[in-house]
Every structure is written in structure tokens, then in C-alpha cells.
C-alpha positions as CSV (number, residue, x, y, z in Angstrom):
1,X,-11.1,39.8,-2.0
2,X,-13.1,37.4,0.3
3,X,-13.5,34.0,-0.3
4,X,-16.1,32.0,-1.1
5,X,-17.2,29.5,1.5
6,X,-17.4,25.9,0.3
7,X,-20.2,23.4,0.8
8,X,-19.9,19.6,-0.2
9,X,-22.4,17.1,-1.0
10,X,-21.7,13.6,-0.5
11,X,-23.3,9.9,-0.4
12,X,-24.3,7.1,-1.8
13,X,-25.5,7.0,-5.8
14,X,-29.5,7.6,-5.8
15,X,-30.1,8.8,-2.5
16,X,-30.8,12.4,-3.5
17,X,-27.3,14.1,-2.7
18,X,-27.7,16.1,-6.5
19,X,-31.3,16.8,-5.6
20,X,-30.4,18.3,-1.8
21,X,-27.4,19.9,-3.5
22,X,-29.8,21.8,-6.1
23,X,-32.3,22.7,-2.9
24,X,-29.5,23.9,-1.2
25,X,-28.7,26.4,-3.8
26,X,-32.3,27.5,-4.8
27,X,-32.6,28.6,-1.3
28,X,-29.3,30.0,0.0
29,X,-30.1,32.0,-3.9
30,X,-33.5,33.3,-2.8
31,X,-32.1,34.3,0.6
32,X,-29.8,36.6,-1.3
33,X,-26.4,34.7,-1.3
34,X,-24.4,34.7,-4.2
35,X,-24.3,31.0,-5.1
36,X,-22.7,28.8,-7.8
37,X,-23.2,25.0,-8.4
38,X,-20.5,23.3,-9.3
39,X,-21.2,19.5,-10.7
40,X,-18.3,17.4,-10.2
41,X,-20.5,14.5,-10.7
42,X,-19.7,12.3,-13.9
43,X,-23.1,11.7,-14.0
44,X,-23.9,15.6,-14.1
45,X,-27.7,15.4,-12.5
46,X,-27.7,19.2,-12.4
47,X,-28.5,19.1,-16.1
48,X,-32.0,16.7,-15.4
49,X,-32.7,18.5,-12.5
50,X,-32.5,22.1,-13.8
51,X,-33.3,20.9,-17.7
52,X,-30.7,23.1,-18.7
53,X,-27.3,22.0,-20.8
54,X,-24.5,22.9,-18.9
55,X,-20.7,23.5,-19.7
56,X,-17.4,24.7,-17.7
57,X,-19.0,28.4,-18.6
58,X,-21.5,29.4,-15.8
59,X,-25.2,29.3,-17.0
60,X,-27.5,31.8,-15.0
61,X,-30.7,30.1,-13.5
62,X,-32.0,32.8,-11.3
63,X,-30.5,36.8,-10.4
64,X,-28.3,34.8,-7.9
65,X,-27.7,31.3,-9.1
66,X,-25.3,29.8,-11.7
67,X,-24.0,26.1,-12.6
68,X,-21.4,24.7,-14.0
69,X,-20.4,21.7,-15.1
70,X,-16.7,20.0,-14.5
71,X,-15.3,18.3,-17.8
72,X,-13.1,15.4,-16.1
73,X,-11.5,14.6,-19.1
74,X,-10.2,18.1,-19.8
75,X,-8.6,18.3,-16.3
76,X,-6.9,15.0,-16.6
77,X,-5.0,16.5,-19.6
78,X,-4.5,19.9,-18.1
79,X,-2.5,17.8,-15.2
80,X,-1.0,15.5,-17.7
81,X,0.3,18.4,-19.8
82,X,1.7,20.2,-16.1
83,X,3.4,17.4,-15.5
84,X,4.8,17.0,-18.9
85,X,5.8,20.7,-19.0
86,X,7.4,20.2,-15.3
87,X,9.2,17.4,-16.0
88,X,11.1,18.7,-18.9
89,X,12.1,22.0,-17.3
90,X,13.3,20.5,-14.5
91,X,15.4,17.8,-16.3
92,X,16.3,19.8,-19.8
93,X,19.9,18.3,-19.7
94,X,17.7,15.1,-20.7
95,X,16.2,16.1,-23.8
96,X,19.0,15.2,-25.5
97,X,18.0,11.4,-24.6
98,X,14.7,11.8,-26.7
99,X,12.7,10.5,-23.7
100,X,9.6,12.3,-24.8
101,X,7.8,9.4,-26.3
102,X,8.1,8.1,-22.5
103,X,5.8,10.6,-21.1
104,X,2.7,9.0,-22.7
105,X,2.5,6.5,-20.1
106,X,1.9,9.3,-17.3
107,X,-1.6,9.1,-18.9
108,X,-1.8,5.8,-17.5
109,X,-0.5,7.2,-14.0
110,X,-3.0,5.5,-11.0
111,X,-4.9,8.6,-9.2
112,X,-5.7,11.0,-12.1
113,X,-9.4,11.7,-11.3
114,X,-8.8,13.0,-8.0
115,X,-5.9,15.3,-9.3
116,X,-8.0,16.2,-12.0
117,X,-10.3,17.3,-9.7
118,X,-8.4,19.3,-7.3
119,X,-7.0,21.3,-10.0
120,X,-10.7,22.2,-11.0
121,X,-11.8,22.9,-7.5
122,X,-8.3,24.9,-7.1
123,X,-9.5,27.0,-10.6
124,X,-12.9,27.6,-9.4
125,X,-12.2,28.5,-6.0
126,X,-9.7,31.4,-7.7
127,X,-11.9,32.2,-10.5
128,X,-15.2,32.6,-8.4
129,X,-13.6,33.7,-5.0
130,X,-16.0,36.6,-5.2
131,X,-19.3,34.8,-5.2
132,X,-20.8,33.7,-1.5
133,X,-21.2,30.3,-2.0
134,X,-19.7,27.5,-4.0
135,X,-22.1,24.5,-4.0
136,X,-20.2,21.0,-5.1
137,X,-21.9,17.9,-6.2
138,X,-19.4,15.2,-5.3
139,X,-18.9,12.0,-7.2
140,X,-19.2,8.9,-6.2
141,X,-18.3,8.2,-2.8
142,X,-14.9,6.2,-3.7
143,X,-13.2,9.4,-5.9
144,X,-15.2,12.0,-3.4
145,X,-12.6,10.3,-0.3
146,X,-9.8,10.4,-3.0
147,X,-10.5,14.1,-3.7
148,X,-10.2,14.7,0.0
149,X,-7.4,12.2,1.1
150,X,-5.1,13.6,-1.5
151,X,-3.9,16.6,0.1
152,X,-3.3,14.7,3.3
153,X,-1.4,11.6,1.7
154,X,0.6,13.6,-0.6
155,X,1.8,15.8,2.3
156,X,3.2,12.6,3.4
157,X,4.8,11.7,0.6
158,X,6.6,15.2,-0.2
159,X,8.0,15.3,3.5
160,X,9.5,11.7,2.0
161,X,10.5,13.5,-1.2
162,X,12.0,16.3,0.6
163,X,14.1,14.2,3.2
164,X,15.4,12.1,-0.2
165,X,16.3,15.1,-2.2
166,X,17.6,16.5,0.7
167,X,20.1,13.5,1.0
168,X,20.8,13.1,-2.7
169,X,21.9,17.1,-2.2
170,X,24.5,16.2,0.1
171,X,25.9,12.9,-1.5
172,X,26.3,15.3,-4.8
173,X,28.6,18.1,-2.3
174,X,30.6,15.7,-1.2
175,X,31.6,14.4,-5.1
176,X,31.9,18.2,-6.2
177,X,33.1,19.4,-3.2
178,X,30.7,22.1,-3.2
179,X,30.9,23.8,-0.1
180,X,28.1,26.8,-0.3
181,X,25.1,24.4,0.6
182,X,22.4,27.2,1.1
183,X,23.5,28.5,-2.8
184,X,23.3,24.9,-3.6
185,X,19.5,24.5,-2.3
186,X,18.4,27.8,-3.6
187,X,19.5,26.4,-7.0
188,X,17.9,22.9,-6.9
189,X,14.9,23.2,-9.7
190,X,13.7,19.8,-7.6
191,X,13.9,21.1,-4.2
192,X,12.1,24.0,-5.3
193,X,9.3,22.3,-6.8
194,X,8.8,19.5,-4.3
195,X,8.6,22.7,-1.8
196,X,6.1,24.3,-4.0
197,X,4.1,21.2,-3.9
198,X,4.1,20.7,-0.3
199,X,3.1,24.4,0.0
200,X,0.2,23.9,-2.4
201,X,-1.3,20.9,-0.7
202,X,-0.7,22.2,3.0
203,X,-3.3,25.5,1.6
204,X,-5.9,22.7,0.5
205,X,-5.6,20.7,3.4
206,X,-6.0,23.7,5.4
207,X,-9.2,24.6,3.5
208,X,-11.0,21.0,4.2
209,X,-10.1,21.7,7.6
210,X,-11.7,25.0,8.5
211,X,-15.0,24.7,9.1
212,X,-15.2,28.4,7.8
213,X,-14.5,27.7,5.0
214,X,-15.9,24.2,4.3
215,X,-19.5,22.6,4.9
216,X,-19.8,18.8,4.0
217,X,-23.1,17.6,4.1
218,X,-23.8,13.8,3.9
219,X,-27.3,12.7,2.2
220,X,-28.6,9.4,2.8
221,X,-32.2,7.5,2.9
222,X,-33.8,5.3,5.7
223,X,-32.3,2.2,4.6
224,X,-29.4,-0.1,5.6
225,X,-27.2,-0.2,2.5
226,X,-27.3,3.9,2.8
227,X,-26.7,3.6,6.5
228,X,-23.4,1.6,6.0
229,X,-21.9,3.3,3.2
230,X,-22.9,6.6,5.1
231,X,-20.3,5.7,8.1
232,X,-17.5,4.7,5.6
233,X,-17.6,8.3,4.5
234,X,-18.1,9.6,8.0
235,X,-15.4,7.2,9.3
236,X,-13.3,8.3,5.8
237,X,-13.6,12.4,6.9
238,X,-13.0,12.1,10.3
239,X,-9.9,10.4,9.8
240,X,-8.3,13.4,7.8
241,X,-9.9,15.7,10.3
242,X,-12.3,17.3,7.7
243,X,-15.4,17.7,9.5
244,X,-18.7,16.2,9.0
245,X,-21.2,19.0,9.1
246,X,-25.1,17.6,8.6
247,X,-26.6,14.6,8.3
248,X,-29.9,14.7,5.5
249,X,-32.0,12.1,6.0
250,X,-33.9,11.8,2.7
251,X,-36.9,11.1,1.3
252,X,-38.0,10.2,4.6
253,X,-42.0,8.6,4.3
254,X,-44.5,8.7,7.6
255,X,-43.7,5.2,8.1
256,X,-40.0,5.5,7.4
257,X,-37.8,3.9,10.6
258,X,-35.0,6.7,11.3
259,X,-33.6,5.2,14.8
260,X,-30.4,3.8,13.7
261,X,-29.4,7.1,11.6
262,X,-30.0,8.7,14.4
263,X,-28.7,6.8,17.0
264,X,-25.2,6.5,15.0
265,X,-24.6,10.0,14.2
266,X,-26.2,11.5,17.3
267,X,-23.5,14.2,18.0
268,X,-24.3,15.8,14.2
269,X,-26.9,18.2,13.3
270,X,-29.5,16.0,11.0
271,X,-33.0,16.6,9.5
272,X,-35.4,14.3,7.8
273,X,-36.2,15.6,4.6
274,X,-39.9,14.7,3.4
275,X,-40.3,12.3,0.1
276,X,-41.6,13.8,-2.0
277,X,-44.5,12.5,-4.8
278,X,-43.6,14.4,-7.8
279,X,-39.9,14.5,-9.4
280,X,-37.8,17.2,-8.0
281,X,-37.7,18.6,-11.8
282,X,-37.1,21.7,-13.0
283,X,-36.3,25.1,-10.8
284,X,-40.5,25.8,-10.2
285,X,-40.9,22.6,-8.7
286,X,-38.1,22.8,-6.7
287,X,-39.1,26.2,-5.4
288,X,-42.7,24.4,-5.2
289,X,-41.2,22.0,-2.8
290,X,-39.1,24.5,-1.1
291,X,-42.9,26.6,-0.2
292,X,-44.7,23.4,0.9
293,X,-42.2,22.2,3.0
294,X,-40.8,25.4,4.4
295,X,-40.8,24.7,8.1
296,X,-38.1,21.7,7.7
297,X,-36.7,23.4,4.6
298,X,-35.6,26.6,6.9
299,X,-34.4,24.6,9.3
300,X,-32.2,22.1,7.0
301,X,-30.7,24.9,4.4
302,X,-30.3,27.4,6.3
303,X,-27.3,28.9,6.3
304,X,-27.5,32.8,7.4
């Protein structure tokens, strides 16, 4: 089974990254491509902009376009309740301590959006792995970094975990005077897991690494608050290696000044992307917009 190549929006709130993301998808649809938009957005735009409700279940806009919405909340309990279930199978000779009513306050744990939404992007890429493209509409840009820092910084916390287990392992042979050490690591429920983990996140990292199999594209308009929280993200993604793959420039007027954009991310592939008059609602206007402005449209979307 293939796998489904993965293309991020990203910017700052209001500039038109949900808008561009929708475009995206209308067009890579029409070309053929097997496409599925995946809101990750709080805010969930998708819903104005196709004027359709939307739910984890994919809802069919056109022969070869679906979206779906991500329900936060309901991933933040599916980790919670991992966790819980991990935590007691790995330390059942503590159950006898009636620590349950302790594992509340994981629920309280910083960080739990971003794990939330790896575990959705992790159940999406497996579930829709057939499809040809997986659109995502990022959050914000503070929890869209988080989302992609985490595989990175918990790789460098498990190597941590792993040298400390590791040691604890050996300080408990030397009181039992086990000898066998490899039986001994083979039967460590930690060590197993902590492996696991570092296993799982080293697969994600390697997926926001490979350009073939991630696209992030970064939205902005001609203006200077856009500008500067554009080069956090750009500084942010370069820093964990994932690359940065286009630069939009939207809503871009006739007497809109572009220099700066372009003069600060010369060495990336950008396109201005024309204003547009009328609200970029409902799929007919979009695939109105997409006919009038098909010169820069081709040249922005396309992805064949």
C-alpha cells in the first residue's frame, strides 16, 4: 500500500492559510488526485468555506475530494486514557497502593494538544494511506511548531530515558545479583516501552523530513506583522530540518509592496496570489476563482 503524501498549511490567523488550503484541494481534486482535507484548526474554517458541517467521518465534496474535521478534545482523552492504560500495565505491582485517583492530574499534563494531534495525524495517515493526498489545515502558528518540534524534542528526552533506565537496570543486578543482563533487558516492561516510543517518534520525525513525503506551505499577506511571524515559522522549521516548501503571498492587490517577502525568502519557490473581491465561499466560487485566475493558479497548486 502506498502512502499518502502530506501537505501542510501554515501562518498567521487571517491571512488565508484555510482559504489556500481549500484551493489547494479543489485543484489537485479536479486534476484527478485523490485528496482529503484534514482541519486541524480549532477554528475549523473548512466548515465556512465549503458550507458544509463536518465531523471525524469524511464528507464527500466532489468525486475526488473529502474533509474532515479533527475533534481535539477527543484526542486529548484518547492519549490520556493510553497513558492511563500504560501506566498501570507497566507498574501492576502498584495497584495494590490505590494510586488510581492520582492519574486525574495527567489531564492537567503541559503539552497535550500537540500529542493530541500527532495521535490524529498518526490515525489518519494509517486510515487514509490509500488516498493521494492528505491536505492539513494547521492551527495556530504556536501548537503548529509544537506539533512538529515534538517528535524531535521527545527523541531527546527518550535517549535520556533510555540512558536512566539503563542505569537503574544495572544498580537493580548488582542488589539481586542477577547475572543474565540481556534476559533481564528483554524482560523490562519500561525498557520496552521507552524503546517503542523512541521507535514511534524517530518514523514521525523521519516523515517531516522527507520532502517526499511532506510539503509545508507557508501563507502570508503583504504586510509587516505577517512578514515577521512568517520568519518565526520559517526560522521554527528549519531548525528541526523540516523543510519549508512555498511561500504564498496572499491576497496580493496591484498596489500591494512584495519586496521584503521576497527579498527574505529569496531561495523558496513563492507566488503572489491575487485578492480577491468576493468571499472565497462555497466550492463554485472557489472553482470560479480557480477559472479566472488560472495562469497563477497552475503555477502555485500545481502539484503533478
Amino acid at each position: 500500500m502506498g502512502k499518502a503524501t502530506n501537505i501542510f498549511f501554515m501562518g498567521k490567523g487571517g491571512v488565508g492559510k484555510s482559504t489556500s488550503a481549500a484551493l489547494n484541494s479543489v485543484f489537485l481534486a479536479n486534476k484527478g488526485l485523490k485528496v482529503l482535507v484534514v482541519s486541524l484548526d480549532p477554528a475549523h474554517n473548512q466548515c465556512d468555506i465549503f458550507e458544509k458541517d463536518f465531523s471525524d467521518k469524511p464528507v464527500q465534496i466532489t468525486p475526488h475530494l473529502s474533509v474532515i474535521e479533527v475533534d481535539q478534545d477527543h484526542w486529548i482523552k484518547q492519549y490520556i486514557k493510553g497513558v492511563h492504560n500504560q501506566i498501570k500495565r507497566t507498574y501492576s505491582y502498584l495497584t495494590a497502593f490505590n494510586l488510581d485517583k492520582y492519574f486525574d492530574v495527567i489531564k492537567y499534563s503541559p503539552g497535550l494538544e500537540e500529542y493530541a494531534l500527532i495521535l490524529a495525524f498518526k490515525a489518519i495517515q494509517e486510515k487514509f494511506a490509500q488516498l493521494d493526498i492528505l491536505v492539513f489545515d494547521m492551527p495556530p502558528t504556536a501548537l503548529a511548531l509544537k506539533f512538529f518540534y515534538l517528535p524531535t524534542l521527545s527523541l531527546v528526552w527518550i535517549e535520556h530515558l533510555l540512558a536512566l533506565r539503563q542505569e537503574i537496570i544495572k544498580k537493580r543486578d548488582l542488589i539481586t545479583k542477577i547475572k543474565f543482563i540481556k534476559k533481564e533487558f528483554e524482560r523490562d516492561k519500561v525498557l520496552n516501552k521507552i524503546n517503542e516510543m523512541k521507535e514511534e517518534y524517530q518514523d514521525l520525525k523521519n516523515i517531516f523530513e522527507d520532502p517526499k513525503q511532506t510539503e509545508v506551505k507557508l501563507v502570508l499577506n503583504p504586510d509587516q506583522l505577517s512578514l515577521a511571524e512568517s520568519i518565526r515559522i520559517f526560522d521554527g522549521l528549519k531548525g528541526i530540518n523540516v523543510n519549508l516548501n512555498q511561500i504564498i503571498n496572499n491576497k496580493v492587490q496591484e498596489n500591494s509592496v512584495c519586496t521584503k517577502i521576497e527579498q527574505t525568502f529569496a531561495d523558496i519557490p513563492m507566488l503572489n496570489f491575487p485578492y480577491s473581491e468576493t468571499p472565497l465561499i462555497g466550492l463554485s466560487t472557489l472553482e470560479h476563482f480557480l477559472e479566472k485566475n488560472g495562469d497563477v493558479v497552475q503555477k502555485q497548486l500545481n502539484m503533478c
